[in-house]
C-alpha positions as CSV (number, residue, x, y, z in Angstrom):
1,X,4.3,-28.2,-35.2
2,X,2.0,-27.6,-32.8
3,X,2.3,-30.3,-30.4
4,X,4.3,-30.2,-26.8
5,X,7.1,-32.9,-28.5
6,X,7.2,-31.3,-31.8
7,X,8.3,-27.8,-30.3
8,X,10.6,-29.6,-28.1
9,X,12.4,-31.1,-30.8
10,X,12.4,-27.1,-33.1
11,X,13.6,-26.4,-29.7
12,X,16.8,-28.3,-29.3
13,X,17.7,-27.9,-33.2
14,X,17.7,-24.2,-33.0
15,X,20.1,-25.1,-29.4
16,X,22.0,-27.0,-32.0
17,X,22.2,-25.3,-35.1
18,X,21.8,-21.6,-34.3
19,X,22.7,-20.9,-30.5
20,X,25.3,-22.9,-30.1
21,X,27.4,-21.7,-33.1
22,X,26.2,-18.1,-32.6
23,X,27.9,-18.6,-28.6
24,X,30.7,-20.0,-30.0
25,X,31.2,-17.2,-31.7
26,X,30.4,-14.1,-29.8
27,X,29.6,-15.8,-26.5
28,X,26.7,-14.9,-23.6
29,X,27.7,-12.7,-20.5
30,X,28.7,-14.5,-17.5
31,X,26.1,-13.3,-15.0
32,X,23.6,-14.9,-13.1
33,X,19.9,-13.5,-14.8
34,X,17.3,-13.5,-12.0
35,X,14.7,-10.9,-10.9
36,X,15.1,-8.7,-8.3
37,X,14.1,-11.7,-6.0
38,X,16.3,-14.0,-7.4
39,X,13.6,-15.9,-9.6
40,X,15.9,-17.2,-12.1
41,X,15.4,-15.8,-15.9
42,X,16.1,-18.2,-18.8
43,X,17.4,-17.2,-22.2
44,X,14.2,-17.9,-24.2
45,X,10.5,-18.6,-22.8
46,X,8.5,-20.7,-25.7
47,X,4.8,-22.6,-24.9
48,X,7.1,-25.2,-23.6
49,X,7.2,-23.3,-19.7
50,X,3.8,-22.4,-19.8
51,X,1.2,-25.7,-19.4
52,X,-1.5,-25.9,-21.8
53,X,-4.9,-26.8,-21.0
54,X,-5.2,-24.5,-18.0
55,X,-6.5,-21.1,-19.6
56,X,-9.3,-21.1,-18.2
57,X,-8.6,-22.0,-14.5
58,X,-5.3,-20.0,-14.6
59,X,-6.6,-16.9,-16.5
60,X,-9.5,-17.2,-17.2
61,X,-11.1,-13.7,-18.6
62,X,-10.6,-10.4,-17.3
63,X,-13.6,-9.4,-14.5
64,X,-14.2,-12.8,-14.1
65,X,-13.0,-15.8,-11.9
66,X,-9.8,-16.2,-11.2
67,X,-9.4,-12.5,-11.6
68,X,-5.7,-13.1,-13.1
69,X,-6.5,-10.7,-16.0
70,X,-7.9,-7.9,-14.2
71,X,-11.3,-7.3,-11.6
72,X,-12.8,-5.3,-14.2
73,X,-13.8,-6.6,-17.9
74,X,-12.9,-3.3,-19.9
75,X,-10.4,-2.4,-17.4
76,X,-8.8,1.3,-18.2
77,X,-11.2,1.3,-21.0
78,X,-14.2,1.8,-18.8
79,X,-12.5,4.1,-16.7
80,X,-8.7,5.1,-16.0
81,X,-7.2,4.3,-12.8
82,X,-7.3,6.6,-9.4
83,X,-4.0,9.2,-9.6
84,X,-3.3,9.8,-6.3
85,X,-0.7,12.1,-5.5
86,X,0.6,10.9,-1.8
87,X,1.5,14.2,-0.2
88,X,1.2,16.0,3.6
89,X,3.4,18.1,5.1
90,X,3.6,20.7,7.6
91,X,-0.1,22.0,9.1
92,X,-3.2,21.5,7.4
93,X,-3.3,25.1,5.8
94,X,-0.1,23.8,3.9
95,X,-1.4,20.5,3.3
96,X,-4.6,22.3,2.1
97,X,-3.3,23.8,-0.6
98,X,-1.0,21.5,-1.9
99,X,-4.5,18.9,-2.0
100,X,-5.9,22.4,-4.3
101,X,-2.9,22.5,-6.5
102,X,-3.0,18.8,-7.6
103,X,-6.3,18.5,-8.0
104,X,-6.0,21.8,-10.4
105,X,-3.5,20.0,-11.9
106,X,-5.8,17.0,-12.5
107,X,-5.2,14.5,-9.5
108,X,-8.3,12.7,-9.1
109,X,-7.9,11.5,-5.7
110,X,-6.6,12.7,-2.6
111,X,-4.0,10.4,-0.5
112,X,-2.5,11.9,2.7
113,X,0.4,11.4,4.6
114,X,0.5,12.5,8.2
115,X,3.5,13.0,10.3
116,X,4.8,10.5,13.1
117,X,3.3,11.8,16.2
118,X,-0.1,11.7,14.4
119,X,0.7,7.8,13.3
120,X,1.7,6.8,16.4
121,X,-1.0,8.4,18.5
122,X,0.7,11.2,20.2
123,X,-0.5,15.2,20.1
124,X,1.7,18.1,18.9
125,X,2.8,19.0,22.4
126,X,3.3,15.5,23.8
127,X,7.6,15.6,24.6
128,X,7.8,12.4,22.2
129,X,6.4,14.8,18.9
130,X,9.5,17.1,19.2
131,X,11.4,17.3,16.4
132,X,8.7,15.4,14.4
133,X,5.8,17.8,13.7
134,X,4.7,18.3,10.2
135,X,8.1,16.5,8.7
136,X,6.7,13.6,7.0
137,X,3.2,14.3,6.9
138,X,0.7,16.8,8.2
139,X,0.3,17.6,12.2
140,X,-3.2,16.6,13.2
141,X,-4.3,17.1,16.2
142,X,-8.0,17.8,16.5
143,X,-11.4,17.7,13.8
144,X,-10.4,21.3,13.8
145,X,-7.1,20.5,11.6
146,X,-8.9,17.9,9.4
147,X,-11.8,20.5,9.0
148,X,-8.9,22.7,7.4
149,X,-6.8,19.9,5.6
150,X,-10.4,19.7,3.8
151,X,-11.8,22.7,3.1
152,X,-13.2,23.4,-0.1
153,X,-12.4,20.1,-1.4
154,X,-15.8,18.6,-2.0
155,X,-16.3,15.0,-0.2
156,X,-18.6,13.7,-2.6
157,X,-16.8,14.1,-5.5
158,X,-12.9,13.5,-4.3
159,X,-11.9,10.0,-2.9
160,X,-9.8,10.6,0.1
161,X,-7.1,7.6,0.7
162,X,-5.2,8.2,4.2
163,X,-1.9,6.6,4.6
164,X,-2.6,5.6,8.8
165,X,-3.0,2.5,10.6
166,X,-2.9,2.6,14.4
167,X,-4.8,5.3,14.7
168,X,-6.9,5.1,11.5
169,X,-10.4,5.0,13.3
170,X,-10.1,8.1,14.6
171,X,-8.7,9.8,11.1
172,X,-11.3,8.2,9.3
173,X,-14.3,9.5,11.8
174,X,-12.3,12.9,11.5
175,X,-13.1,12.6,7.5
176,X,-16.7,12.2,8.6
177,X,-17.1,14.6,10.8
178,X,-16.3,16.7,8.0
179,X,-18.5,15.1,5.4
180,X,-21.3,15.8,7.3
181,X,-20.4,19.5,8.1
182,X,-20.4,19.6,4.6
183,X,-23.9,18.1,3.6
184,X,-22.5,15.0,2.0
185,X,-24.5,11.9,2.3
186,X,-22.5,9.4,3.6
187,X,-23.3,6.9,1.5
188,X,-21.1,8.5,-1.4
189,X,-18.1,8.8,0.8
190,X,-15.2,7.7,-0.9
191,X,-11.9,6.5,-0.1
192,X,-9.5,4.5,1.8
193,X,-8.1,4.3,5.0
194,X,-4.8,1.6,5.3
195,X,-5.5,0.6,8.6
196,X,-3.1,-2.3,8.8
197,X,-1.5,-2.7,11.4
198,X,-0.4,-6.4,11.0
199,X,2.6,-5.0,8.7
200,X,3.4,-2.7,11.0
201,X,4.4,-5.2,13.8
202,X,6.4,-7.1,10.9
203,X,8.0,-3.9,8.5
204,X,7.6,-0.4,9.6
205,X,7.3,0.2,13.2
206,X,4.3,2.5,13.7
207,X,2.0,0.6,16.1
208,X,-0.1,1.9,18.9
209,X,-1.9,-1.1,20.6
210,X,-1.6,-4.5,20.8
211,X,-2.3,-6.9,18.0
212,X,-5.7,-8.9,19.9
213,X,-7.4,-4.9,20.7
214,X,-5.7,-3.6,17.2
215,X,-7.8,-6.2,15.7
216,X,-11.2,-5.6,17.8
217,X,-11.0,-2.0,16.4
218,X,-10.5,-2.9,12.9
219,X,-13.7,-5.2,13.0
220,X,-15.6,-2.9,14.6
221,X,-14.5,-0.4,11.1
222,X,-15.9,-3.1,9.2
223,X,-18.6,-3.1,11.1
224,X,-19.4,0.3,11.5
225,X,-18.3,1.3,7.8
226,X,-20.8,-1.3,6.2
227,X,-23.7,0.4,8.2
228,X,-22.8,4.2,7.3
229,X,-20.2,4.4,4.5
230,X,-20.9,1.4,2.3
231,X,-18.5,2.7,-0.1
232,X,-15.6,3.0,1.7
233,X,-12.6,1.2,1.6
234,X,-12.3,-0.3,5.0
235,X,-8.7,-1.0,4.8
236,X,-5.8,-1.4,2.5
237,X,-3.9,-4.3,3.5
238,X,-0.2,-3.4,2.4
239,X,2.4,-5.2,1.1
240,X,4.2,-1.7,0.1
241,X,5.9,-1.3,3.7
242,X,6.9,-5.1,3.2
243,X,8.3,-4.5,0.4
244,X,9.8,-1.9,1.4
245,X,11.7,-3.3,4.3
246,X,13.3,-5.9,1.7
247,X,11.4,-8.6,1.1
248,X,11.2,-10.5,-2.2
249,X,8.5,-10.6,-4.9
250,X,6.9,-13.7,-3.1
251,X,7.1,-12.9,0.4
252,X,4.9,-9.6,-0.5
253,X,2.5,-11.3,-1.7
254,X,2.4,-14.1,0.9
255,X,2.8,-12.0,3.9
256,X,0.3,-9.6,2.7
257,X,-2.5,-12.1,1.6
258,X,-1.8,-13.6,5.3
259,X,-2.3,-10.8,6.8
260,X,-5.6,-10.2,4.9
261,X,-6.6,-14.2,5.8
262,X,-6.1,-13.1,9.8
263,X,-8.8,-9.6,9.2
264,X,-10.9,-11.4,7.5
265,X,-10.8,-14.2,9.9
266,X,-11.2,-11.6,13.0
267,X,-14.3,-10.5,11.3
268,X,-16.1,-13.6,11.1
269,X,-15.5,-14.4,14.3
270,X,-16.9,-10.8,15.4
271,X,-20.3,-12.1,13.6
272,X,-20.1,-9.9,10.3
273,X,-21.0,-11.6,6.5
274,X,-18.0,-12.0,4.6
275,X,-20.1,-10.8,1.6
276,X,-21.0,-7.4,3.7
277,X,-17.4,-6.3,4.3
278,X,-15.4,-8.6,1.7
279,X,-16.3,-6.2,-1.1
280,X,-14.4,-3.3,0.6
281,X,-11.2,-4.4,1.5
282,X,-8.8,-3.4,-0.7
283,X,-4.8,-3.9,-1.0
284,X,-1.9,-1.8,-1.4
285,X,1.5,-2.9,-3.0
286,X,4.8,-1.9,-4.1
287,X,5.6,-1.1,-8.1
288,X,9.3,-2.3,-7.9
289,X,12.4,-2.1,-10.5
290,X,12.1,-5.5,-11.6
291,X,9.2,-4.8,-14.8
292,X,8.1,-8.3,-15.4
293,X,8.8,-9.6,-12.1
294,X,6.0,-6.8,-11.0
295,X,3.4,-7.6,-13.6
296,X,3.7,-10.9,-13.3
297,X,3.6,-10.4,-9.1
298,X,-0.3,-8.0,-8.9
299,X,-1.2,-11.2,-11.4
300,X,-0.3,-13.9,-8.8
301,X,-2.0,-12.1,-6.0
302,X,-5.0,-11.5,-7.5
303,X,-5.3,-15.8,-8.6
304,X,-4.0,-16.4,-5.4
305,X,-7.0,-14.4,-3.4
306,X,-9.4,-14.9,-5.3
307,X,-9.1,-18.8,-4.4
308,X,-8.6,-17.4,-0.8
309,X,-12.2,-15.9,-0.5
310,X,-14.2,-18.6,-2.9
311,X,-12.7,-21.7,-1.5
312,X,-11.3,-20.7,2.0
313,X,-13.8,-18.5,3.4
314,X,-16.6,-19.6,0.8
315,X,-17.7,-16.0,0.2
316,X,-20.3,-16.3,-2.2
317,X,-20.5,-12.5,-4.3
318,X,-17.6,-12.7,-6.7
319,X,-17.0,-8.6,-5.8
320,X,-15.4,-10.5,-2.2
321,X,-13.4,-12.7,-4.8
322,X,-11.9,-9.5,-6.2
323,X,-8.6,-8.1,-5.0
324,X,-8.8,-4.5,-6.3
325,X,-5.2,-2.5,-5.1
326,X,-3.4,1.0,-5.1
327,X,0.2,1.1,-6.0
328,X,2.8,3.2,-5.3
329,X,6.4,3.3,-6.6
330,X,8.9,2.1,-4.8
331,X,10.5,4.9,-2.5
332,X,13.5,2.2,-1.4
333,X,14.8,2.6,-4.9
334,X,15.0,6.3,-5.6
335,X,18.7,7.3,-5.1
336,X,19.9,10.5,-3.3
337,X,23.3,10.5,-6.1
338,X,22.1,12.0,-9.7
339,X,18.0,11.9,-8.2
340,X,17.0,13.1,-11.8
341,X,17.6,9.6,-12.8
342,X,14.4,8.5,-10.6
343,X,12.6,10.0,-13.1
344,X,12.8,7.0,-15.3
345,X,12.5,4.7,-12.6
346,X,9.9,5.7,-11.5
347,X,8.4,5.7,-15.1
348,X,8.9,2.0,-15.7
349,X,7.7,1.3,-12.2
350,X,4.3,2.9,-13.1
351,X,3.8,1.5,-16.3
352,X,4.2,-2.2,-14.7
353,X,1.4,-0.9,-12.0
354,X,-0.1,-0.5,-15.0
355,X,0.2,-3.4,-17.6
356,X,-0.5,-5.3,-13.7
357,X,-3.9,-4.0,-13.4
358,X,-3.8,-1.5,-11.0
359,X,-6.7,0.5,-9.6
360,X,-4.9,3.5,-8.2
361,X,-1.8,4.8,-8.3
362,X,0.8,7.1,-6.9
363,X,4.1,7.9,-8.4
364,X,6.8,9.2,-6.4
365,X,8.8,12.4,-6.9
366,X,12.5,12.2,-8.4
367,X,13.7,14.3,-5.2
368,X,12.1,12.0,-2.2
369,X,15.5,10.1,-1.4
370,X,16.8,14.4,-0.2
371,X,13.5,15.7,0.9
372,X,9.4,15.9,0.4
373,X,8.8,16.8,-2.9
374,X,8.6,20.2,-4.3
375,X,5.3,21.3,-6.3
376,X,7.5,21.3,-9.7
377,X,9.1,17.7,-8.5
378,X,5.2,16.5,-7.8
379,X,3.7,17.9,-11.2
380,X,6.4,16.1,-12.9
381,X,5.3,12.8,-11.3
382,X,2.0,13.4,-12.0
383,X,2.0,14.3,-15.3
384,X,4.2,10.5,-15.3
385,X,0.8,9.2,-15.2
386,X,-1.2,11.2,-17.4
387,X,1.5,10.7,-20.5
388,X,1.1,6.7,-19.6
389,X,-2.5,7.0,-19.5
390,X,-3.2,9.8,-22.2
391,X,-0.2,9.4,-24.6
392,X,1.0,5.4,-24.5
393,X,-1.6,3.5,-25.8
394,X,-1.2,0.7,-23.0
395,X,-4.5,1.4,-21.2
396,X,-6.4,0.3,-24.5
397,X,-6.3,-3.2,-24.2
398,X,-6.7,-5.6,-20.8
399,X,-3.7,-7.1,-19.7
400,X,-1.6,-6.8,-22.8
401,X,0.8,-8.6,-21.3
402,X,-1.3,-11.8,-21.1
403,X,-0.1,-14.7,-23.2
404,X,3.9,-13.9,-22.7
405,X,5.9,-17.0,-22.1
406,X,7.8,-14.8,-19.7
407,X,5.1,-13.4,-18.0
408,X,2.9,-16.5,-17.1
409,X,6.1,-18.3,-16.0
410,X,6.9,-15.8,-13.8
411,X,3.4,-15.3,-12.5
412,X,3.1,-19.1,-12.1
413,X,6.7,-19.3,-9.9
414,X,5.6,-16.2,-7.9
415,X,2.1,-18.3,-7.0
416,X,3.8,-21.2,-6.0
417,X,7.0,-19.7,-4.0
418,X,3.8,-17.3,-1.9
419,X,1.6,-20.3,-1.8
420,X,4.9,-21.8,0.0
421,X,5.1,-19.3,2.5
422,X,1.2,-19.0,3.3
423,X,1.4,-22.7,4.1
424,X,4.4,-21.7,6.3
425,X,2.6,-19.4,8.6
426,X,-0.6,-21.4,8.2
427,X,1.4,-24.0,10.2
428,X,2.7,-21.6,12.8
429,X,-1.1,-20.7,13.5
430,X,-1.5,-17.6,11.4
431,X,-0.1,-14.1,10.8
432,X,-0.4,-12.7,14.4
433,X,1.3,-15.9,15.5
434,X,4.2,-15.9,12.7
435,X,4.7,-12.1,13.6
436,X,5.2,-13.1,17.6
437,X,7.9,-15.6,16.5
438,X,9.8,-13.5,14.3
439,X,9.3,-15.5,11.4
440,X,8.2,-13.1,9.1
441,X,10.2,-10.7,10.5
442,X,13.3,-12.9,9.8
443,X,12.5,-13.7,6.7
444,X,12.2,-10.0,5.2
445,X,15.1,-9.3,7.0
446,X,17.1,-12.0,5.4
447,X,16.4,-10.9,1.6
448,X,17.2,-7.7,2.7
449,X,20.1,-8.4,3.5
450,X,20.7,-10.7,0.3
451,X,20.2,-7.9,-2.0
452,X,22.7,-5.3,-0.1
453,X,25.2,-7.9,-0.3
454,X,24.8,-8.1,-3.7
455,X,24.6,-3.9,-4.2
456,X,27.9,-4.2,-2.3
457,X,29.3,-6.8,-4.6
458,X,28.7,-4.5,-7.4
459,X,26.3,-8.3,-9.0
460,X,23.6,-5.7,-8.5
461,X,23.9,-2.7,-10.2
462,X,22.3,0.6,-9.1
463,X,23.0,3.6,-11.6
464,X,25.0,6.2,-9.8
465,X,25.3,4.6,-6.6
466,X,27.8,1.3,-7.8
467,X,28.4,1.9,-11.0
468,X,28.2,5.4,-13.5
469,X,28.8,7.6,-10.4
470,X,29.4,11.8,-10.9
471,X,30.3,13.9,-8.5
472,X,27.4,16.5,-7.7
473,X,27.1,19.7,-5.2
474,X,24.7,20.7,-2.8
475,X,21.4,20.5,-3.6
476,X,19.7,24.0,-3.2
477,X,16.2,23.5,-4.9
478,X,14.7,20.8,-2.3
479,X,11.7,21.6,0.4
480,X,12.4,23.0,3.4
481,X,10.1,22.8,6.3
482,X,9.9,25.9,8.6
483,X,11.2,25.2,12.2
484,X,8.9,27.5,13.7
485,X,6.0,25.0,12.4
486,X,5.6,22.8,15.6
487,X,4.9,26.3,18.0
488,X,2.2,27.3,15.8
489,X,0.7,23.8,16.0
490,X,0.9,23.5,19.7
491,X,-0.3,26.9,20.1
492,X,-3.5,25.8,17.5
493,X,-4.2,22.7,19.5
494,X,-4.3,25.3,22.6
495,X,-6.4,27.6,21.5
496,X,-8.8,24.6,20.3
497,X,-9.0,23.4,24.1
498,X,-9.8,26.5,25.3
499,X,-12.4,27.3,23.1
500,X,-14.4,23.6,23.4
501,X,-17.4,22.4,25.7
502,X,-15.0,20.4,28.1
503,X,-17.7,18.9,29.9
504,X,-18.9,17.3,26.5
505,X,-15.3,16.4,25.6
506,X,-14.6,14.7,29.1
507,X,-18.1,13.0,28.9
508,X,-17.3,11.6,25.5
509,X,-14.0,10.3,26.5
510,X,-15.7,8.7,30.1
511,X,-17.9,6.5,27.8
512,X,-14.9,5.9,25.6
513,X,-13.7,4.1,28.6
514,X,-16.4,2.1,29.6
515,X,-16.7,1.0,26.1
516,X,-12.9,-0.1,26.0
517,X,-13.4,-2.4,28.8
518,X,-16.4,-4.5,27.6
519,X,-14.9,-6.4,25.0
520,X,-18.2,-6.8,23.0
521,X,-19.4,-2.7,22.8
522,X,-18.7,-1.1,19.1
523,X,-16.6,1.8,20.0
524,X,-16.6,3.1,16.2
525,X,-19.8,5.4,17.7
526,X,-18.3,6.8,20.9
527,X,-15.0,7.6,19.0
528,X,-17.3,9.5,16.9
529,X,-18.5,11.5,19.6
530,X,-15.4,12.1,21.2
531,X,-14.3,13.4,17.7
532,X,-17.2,16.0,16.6
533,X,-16.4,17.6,20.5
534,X,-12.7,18.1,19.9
535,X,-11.1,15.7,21.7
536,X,-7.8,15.3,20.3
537,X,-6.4,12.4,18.9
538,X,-3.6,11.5,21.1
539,X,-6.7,12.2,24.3
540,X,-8.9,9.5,22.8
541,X,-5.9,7.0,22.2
542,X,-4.7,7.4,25.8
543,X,-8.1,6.0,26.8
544,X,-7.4,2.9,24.7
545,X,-3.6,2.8,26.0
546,X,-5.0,3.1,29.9
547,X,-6.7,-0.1,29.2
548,X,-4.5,-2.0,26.6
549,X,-1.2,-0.7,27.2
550,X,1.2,0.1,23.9
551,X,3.0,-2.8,22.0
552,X,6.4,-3.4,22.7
553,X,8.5,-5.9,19.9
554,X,9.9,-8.8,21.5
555,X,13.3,-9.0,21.3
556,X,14.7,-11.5,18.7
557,X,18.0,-13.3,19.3
């Protein structure tokens, strides 16, 4: 019974003498089974939807070529994953010791979120940052607030992962600056900064410059990073945002693996060894409520880039082969109506981060759809991850989902539907070109709007949103941000101006400029000496601004 035309025909006598009675009898529900992105599900997965012969170029073993099974041979058995709580708020003294009380809690990685005026480039007391200081992320302004952000939390020990893009040079030489006031040899720096701004042209909106002068810089971090923090990840190219925006399974994968083809490309044209900077990028996706459909998607992508790097850009160290990623849970799902229920979604969205092979991990708190999280609501999500990786008994084996009929199908569909779509925007001459033509755009767009029809329709159902509803009061227990928070920052940021060498500053940011218009000088230097003498952030990108202008979407009709 071991042959392909033997199972077949045990196949379609259990149709005929088992199922079919047994639906005759108590019948099948009449929905349409499909992941979240509308992959269809069928009734029973056997050997029969999963080819043989190809175990070795499919799956290979885990920290080997094709990476399928994992980038590390003993996985969480070597060493757990990174938890990273993702949290920021308010002023760095807040931030500060929010940082303390998860590490004391046993976080083992810092990952900060900084508010909009900080993402998009603009100081506390521009007129834009009204309203917006310190809401979703910490106010920083100057080295002074990152000096504060980090104090006492020891650079060469904790991994810092910074949630910025646009502006991400300038955070990350912030992070430095600090690492050196502290005595930390630069070569153990550790962390992550996102840096992708590709996504946000396509999904979440907070760009700064251009895309040609947006890609010069990040380059130039390669560049600069492989010379003084070798161990730093140079960017995290994210499909979360993508994901979050509405796009399927697939597309994630695809448009995030394009993106990462268009840095990678920028940076071989700018002269730099794809086996010097190939190690050190890094990705960042979604954990989604589909379980399997998850697994089987952080499979995919890793088969699908490690044939990128080998055979596309014919990077020869298989650590450039590796995609290595931080996950988060999926904020789009958590529900503002009976929030406690997030608890278990965001459970089950972690535990496919990590049967998927994950390398870090945050887990959102069940109170994010009303507010940022309170200290009890981000304990709870961390001790999510210490009961999975303490208490569950899945981190023992590597990829102990390997081998599922379900599973491989799925990650074989999910290869071939994102292999689809990178051939797609292959043909319209890349990322940056698919992004101009609002193809990617239109494409997310569309599958969001797929799936809300469906919420509306009540085919897809959302606990206590469509379907189990309760009616609830006024929350009272939820975080609050003090409105007197953005005077004190602006009157911080003063006091820092008046106290700093402004000949040194205005020196700094003069060779900024003359930098900015060659378009072969490294800036990642000069940045870093308009940084350590207090130049603020939203001074040093006004210099890049002067000379590139800000992005402005076309308009899509």
């Amino acid at each position: 019974m071991n042959d392909a035309r033997s199972l077949h025909e045990a196949y379609q006598a259990w149709q005929e003498t088992v199922l079919n009675p047994y639906q005759a009898k108590a019948g099948e529900r009449q929905e349409e089974f499909a992941t979240v992105s509308e992959i269809p599900v069928e009734r029973l997965y056997t050997p029969l939807d999963v080819p043989g012969g190809e175990y070795l170029d499919k799956l290979g073993f885990p920290g080997a070529y094709p990476f399928t099974r994992g980038v590390y041979p003993t996985m969480y058995r070597g060493r757990l994953w990174t938890m990273r709580q993702y949290a920021g708020f308010g002023t760095a003294e807040e931030s500060n010791r929010r940082y303390r009380y998860l590490l004391e809690q046993g976080q083992t990685g810092l990952s900060v979120a900084f508010d909009l005026p900080t993402q998009m480039g603009y100081d506390s007391d521009h007129p834009i940052a009204n309203g917006e200081v310190g809401k979703v992320g910490v106010a920083i302004d100057t080295l002074q607030d990152m000096e504060i952000l980090l104090d006492q939390i020891p650079l060469d020990r904790v991994s810092v992962s910074m949630t910025i893009n646009a502006p991400a040079a300038i955070l990350l030489l912030m992070v430095v600056a600090v690492a050196k006031r502290q005595g930390v040899d630069l070569k153990r720096l550790t962390g992550t900064i996102q840096n992708d701004v590709l996504k946000e042209y396509a999904a979440r909106g907070t760009y700064i410059l251009p895309p040609g002068p947006s890609i010069r810089i990040i380059a130039d971090i390669f560049r600069w990073c492989s010379a003084n923090t070798p161990r730093w990840n140079t960017i995290s190219i994210s499909g979360y945002h993508i994901r979050e925006a509405g796009s399927t399974a697939a597309q994630e994968i695809a448009f995030t693996l394009a993106n990462g083809i268009a840095y990678v490309t920028a940076a071989l044209t700018a002269g730099l060894d794809i086996d010097v900077f190939g190690p050190r990028l890094s990705f960042f996706f979604n954990a989604h409520m589909d379980f399997f459909e998850e697994i089987a998607k952080y499979r995919a992508a890793r088969r699908i880039w490690a044939d990128i790097m080998k055979n596309r850009f014919s990077a020869q160290d298989p650590r450039s082969w590796q995609l290595r990623f931080h996950t988060q849970t999926a904020g789009s799902t958590l529900t503002a109506q009976q929030p406690e229920t997030n608890v278990v979604r965001v459970t089950l969205q972690a535990l496919a981060a990590v049967m998927g092979g994950t390398q870090s991990l945050h887990t959102n708190s069940k109170d994010e759809a009303l507010a940022l999280p309170t200290e009890e609501s981000a304990r709870l999500a961390l001790r999510t991850q210490q009961i999975i990786a303490y208490e569950s008994g899945v981190p023992n084996s590597v990829d102990p989902l390997a081998g599922s009929y379900l599973v491989e199908s799925l990650t074989d569909s999910l290869e071939v539907q994102a292999r689809q779509y990178l051939d797609k925007i292959d043909e319209l001459g890349g990322a940056v070109a698919a992004i101009d033509a609002g193809y990617i755009q239109r494409e997310i767009q569309d599958a969001a709007y797929r799936f809300q029809r469906k919420v509306e329709s009540g085919d897809q159902v959302i606990v206590g949103v469509n379907r189990f509803q309760s009616h609830e009061g006024p929350r009272d227990n939820i975080l609050k941000i003090d409105s007197a928070l953005q005077a004190r920052q602006i009157d911080k940021l003063s006091q820092v101006r008046a106290r700093r060498d402004e000949a040194r500053v205005q020196a700094a940011l003069t060779r900024l400029q003359r930098a900015v218009q060659d378009p072969n000088a490294p800036l990642m230097e000069l940045l870093l000496e308009a940084v350590e003498s207090y130049a603020s952030l939203g001074e040093m990108v006004e210099v890049l601004t002067r000379h590139y202008g800000r992005y402005h979407p076309p308009v899509f009709i």
